[in-house]
C-alpha positions as CSV (number, residue, x, y, z in Angstrom):
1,X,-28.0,30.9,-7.9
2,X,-27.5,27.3,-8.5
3,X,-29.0,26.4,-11.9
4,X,-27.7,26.8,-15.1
5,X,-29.8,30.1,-16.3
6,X,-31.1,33.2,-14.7
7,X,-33.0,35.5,-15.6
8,X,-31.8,39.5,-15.2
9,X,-34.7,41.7,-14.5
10,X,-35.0,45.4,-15.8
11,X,-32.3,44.5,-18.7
12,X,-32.7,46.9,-21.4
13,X,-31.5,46.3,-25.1
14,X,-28.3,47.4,-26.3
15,X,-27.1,48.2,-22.9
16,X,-23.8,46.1,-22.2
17,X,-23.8,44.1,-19.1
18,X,-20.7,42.3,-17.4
19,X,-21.1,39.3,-14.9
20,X,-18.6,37.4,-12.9
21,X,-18.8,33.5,-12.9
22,X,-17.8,31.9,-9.5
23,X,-17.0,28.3,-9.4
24,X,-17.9,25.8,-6.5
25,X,-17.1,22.2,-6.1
26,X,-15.6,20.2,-3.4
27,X,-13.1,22.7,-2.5
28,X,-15.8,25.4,-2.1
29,X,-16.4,28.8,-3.8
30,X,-13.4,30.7,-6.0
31,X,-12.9,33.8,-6.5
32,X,-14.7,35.3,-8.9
33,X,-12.9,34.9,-12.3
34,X,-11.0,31.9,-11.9
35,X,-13.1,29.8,-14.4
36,X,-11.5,32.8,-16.6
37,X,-8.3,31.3,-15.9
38,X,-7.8,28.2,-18.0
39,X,-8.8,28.3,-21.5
40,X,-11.7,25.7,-21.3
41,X,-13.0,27.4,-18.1
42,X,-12.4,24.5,-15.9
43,X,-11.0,25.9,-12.4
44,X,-8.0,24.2,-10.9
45,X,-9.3,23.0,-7.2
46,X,-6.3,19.8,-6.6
47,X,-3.1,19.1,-5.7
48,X,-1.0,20.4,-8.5
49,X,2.0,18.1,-7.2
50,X,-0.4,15.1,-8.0
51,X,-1.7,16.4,-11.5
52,X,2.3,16.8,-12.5
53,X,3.7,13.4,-11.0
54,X,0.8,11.8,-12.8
55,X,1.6,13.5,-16.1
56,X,5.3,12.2,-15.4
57,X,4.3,8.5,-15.0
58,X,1.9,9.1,-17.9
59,X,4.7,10.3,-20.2
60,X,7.2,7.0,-18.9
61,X,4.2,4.5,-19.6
62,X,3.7,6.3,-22.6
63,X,7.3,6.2,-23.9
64,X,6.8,2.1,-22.7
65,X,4.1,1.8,-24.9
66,X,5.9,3.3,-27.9
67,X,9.2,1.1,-27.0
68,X,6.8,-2.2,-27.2
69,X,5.3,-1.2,-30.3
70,X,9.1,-0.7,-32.0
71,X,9.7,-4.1,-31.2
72,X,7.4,-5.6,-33.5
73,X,8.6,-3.5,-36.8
74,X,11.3,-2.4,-38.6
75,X,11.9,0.9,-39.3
76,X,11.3,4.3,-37.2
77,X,8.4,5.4,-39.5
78,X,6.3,2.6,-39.2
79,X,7.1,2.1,-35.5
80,X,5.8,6.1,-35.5
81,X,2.7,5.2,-37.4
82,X,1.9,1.8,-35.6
83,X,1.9,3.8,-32.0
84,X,0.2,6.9,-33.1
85,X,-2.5,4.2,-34.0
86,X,-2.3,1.9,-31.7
87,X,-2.7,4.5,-28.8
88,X,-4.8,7.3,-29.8
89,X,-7.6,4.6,-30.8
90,X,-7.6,2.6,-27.5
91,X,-7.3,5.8,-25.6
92,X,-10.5,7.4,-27.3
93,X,-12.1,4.4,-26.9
94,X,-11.5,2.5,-24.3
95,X,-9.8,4.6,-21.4
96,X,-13.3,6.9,-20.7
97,X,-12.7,10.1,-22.8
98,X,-15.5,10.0,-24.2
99,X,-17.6,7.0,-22.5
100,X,-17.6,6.0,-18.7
101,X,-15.3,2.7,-18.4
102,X,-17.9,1.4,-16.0
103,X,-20.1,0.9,-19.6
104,X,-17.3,-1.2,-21.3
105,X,-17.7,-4.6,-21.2
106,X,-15.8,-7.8,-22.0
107,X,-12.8,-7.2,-24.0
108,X,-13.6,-3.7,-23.9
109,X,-13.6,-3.1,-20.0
110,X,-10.4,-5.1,-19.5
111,X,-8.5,-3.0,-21.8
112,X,-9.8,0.0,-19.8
113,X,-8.6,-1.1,-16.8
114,X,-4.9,-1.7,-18.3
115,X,-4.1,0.9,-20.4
116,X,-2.0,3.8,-18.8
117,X,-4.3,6.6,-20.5
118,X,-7.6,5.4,-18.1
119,X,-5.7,5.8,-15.6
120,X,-4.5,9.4,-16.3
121,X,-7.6,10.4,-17.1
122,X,-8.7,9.4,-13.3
123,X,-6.0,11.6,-11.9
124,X,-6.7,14.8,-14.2
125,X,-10.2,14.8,-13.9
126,X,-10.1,14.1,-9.6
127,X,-7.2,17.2,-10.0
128,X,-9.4,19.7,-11.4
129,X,-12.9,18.6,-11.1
130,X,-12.9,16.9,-7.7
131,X,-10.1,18.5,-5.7
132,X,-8.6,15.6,-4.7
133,X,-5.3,14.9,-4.0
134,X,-2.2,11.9,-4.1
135,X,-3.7,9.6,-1.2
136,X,-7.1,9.8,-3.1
137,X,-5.7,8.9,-6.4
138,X,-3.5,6.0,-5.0
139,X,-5.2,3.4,-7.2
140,X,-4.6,5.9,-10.6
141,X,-0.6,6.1,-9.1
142,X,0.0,2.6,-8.8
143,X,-1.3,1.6,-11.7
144,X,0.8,4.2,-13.8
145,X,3.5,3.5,-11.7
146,X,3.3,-0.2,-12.4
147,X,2.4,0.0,-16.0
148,X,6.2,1.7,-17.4
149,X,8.4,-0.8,-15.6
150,X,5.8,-3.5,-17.0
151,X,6.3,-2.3,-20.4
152,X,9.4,-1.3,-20.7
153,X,10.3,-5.4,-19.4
154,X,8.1,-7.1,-21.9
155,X,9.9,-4.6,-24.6
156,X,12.8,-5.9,-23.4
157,X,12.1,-9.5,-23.2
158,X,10.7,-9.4,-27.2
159,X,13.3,-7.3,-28.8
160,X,15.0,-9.3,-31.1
161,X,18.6,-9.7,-31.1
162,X,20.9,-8.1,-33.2
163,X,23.3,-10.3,-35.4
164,X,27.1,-9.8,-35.4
């Protein structure tokens, strides 16, 4: 069966049926009942060593981001509003959650390419959709890896300096 629907022939009503789901990708064919696994149904196929060291740059360039947006204000609630804003908008709409980054264009497309959510977003989908592992996502690592020591510099280099 590879489409989406079938058919069961000599069903009758109110007679309970149960099915396994078996998922096939790249890796090839799971066992039956691993779709089950994960709350969205999604199986796990990659390198779980590359999903977490990609979560673990994500969460430095992250913390980056939030440092650079402190710089520019005052006190720890606004600095807590600014970067809940100022990342949860570029990353719906710029880093391919919900369109391709291949659409964006002009401003659009270079802030794609930049910000450190695109870039996880590579590494979790190639994790558990494509099986792919840390050589095939070296474009996703060096750009996270690049982006906290980037960030946390240019935080750095505009935080003002405190009188005596």
């Amino acid at each position: 069966l590879t489409g989406t629907s079938h058919v069961l022939d000599n069903a009758r009503n109110g007679v309970e049926y149960a099915f396994e789901v078996r998922a096939r990708n790249k890796a090839g064919q799971g066992p039956a009942g691993t779709a089950r696994a994960f709350a969205f149904g999604v199986p796990f196929r990659g390198s779980f060593a590359a999903l977490a060291l990609g979560a673990l740059l994500y969460v430095f360039a992250s913390t980056a981001l939030g440092l650079l947006m402190s710089t520019f204000l005052r006190t720890q609630t606004a600095a807590i509003f600014a970067t809940s804003l100022g990342t949860m908008l570029p990353a719906i709409q710029f880093s391919g959650l919900i369109n391709p980054t291949a659409s964006l264009e002009g401003v659009a497309a270079w802030i794609g390419r930049v910000y450190p959510t695109s870039h996880f977003l590579d590494i979790s989908r190639g994790t558990f959709s494509k099986a792919l592992g840390l050589g095939d996502l070296a474009g996703a690592f060096v750009a996270l890896a690049l982006a906290a020591p980037l960030l946390l510099a240019l935080s750095a280099a505009l935080l003002r300096k405190q009188e005596r």
